[in-house]
C-alpha positions in Angstrom: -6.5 -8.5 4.5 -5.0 -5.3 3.9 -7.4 -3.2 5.5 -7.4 2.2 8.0 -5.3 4.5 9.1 -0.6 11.1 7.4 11.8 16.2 0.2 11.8 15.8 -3.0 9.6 12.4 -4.7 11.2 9.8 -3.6 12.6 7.1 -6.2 12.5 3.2 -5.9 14.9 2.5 -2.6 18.0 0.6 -4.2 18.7 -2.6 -2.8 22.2 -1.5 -3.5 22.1 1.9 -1.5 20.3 0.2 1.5 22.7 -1.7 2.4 26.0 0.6 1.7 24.1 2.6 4.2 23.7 -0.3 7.1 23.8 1.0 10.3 25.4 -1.3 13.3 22.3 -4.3 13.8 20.0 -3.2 17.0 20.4 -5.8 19.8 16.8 -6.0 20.2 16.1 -7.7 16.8 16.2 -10.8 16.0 15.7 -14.1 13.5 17.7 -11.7 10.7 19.6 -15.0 9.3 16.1 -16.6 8.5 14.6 -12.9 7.3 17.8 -12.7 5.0 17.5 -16.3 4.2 14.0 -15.7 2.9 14.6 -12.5 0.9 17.0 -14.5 -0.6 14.9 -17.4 -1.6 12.0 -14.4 -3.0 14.1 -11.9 -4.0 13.9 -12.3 -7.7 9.8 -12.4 -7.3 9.6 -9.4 -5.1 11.2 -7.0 -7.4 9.5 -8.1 -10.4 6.6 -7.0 -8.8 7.8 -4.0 -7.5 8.7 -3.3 -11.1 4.8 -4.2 -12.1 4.1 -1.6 -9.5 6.2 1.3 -11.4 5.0 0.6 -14.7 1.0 0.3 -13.3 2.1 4.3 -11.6 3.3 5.3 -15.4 -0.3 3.6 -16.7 -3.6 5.7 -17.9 -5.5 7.6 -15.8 -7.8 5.0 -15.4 -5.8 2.1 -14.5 -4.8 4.7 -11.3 -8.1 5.2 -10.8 -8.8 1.3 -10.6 -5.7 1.0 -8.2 -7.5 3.4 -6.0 -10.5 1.5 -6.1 -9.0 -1.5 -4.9 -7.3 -0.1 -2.0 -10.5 1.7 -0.9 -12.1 -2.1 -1.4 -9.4 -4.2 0.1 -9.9 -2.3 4.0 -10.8 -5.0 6.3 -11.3 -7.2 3.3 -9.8 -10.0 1.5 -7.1 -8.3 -0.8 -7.9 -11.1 -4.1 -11.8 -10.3 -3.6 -11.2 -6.8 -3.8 -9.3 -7.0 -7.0 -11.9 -9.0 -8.6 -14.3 -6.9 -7.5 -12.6 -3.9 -9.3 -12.1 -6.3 -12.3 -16.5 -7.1 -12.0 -16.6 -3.2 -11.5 -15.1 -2.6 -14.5 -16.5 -4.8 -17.1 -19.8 -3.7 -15.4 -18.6 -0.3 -16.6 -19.6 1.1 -13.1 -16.2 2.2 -12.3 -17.0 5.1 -15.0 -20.7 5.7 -14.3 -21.9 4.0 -11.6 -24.7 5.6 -8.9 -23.7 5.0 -5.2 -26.9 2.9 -5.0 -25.6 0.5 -8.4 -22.2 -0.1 -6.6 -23.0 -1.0 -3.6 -25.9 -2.9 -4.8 -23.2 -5.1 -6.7 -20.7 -5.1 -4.3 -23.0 -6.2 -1.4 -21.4 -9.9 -2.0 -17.9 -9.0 -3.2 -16.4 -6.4 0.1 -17.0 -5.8 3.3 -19.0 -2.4 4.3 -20.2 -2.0 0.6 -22.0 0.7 1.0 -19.8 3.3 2.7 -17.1 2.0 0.0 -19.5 2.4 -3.0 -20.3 6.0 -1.6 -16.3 7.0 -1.1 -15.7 5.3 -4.6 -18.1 7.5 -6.4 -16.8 10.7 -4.2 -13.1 9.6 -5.4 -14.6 9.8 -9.3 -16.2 13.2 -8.6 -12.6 14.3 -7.4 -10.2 13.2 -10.1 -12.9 12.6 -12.7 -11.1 9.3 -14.4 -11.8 9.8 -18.4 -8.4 10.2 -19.5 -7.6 13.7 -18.6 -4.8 12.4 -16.3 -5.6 14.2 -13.5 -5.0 11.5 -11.0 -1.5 10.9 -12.0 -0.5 14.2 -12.5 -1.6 15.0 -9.0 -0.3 12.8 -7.1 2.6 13.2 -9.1 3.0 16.8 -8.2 4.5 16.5 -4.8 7.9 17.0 -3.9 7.5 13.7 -1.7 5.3 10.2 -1.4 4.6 11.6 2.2 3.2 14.9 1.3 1.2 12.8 -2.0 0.4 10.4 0.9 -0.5 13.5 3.4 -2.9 15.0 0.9 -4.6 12.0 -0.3 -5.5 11.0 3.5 -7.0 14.6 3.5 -8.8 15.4 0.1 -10.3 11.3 -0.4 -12.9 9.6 1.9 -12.2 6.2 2.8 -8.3 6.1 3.1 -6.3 6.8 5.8 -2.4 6.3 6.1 -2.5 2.8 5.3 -4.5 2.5 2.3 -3.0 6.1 1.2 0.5 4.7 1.5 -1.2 0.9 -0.1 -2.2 2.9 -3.0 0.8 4.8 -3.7 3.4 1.9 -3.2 1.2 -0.1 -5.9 2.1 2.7 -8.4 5.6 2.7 -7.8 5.2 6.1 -5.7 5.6 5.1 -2.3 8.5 2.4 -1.8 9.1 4.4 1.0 6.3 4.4 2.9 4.8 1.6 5.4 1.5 -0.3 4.8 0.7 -1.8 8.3 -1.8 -4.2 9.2 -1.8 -7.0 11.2 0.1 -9.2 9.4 3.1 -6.8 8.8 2.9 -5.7 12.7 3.3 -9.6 13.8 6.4 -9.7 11.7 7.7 -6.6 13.1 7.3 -8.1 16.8 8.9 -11.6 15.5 11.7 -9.4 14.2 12.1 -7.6 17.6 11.0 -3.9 16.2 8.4 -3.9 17.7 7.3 -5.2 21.2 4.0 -5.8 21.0 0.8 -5.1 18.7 -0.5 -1.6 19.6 -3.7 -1.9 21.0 -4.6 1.2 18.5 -3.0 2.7 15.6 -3.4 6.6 15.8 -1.6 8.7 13.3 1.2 9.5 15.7 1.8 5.6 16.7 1.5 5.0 12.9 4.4 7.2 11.9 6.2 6.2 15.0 6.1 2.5 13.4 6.8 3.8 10.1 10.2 5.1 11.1 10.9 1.9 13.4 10.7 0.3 10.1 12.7 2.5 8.3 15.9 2.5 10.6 14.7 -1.9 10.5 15.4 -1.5 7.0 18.5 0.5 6.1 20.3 -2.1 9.5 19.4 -5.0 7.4 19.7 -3.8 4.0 15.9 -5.1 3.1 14.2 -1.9 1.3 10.8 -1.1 2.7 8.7 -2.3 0.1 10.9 -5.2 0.0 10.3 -5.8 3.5 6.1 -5.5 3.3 5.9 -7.8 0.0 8.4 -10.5 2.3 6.3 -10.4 5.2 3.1 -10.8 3.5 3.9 -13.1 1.5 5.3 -15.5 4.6 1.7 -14.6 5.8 -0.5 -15.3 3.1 1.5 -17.8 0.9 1.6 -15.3 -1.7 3.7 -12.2 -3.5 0.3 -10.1 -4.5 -0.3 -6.8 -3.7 
């Protein structure tokens, strides 16, 4: 379940640079032998998906559209059923056209809260109008950062906050940078000794606060970000997916 929560564009973080730049390890964390030991075992897999990612971010206008879909779909809902659901969408050539009423009506089995996501789906088309013009792309391309991209997208579409911002822009090889946190990738952080203990909310502030926790985690260890997210899920769910 990956399901809500805001210098230059950053590029893929090299594995190489993060750990030239390892600071001295914080005391407080901990099990980094078995957290190596496992990057180790799924490093290979991890950046060929992060590589999937970059080349999905250099796709049509559409394909970020669908990208975008799923991330609005996959909040508090099973991440594989909400990429099937976009792949149903599509063939149902509802992505395109669809009336609030004809999504959600088809989605009623397929998400969670189908009709608030069929509304902010139809709102997100309105906004970047996806028939090959490329204006998704070449606006979230148009920052000088994934945080500002990430900033504005929490502000201009419905239905995602930080998370699913940051979700949508790491799965176009925009936002290696960023953190997508949900429950599994907070239980990792506490196992990891980053964290202490699950927040009992996650308010923008707390979410950023965690976000640069993360960062100074990553750079110690020499695990980039989206390394780091793909890892923990994966130990999670059984799977390297999205």
């Amino acid at each position: 379940m990956r399901g809500p929560l805001p210098d230059r564009q950053s590029s893929p973080q090299s594995y190489a640079s993060a750990a030239r730049f390892a600071a001295p390890l914080n005391r407080a964390y901990r099990d980094l032998e078995l957290l190596r030991a496992e990057y180790a075992a799924k490093r290979f897999a991890i950046e060929a998906r992060l590589e999937e990612f970059r080349r999905a971010g250099q796709g049509s206008d559409e394909r970020l559209f669908e990208e975008l879909c799923f991330c609005i779909l996959a909040v508090q809902s099973n991440a594989r059923k909400s990429d099937a659901a976009v792949d149903a969408l599509r063939e149902a050539d509802l992505l395109r056209s669809g009336r609030p009423r004809d999504l959600a009506t088809f989605l009623r089995h397929r998400t969670r809260f189908h009709n608030h996501k069929a509304t902010f789906i139809v709102r997100a088309r309105s906004l970047f109008s996806p028939d090959g013009n490329g204006a998704l792309p070449r606006t979230v391309g148009s920052f000088p950062s994934s945080k500002e991209a990430r900033a504005w997208l929490v502000h201009k579409v419905d239905g995602l906050g930080l998370k699913e911002a940051s979700h949508f822009l790491r799965n176009t090889g925009r936002g290696e940078d960023l953190a997508i946190l949900d429950r599994h990738i907070l239980r990792n952080l506490i196992r990891h000794g980053v964290l202490r203990r699950l927040p009992r909310t996650l308010t923008p502030k707390r979410y950023l606060d965690i976000e640069r926790r993360i960062e100074r985690f990553s750079k110690e260890i020499g695990i980039p970000m989206a390394a780091l997210d793909l890892l923990f899920w994966s130990r999670e769910t059984g799977e390297i997916f999205k």
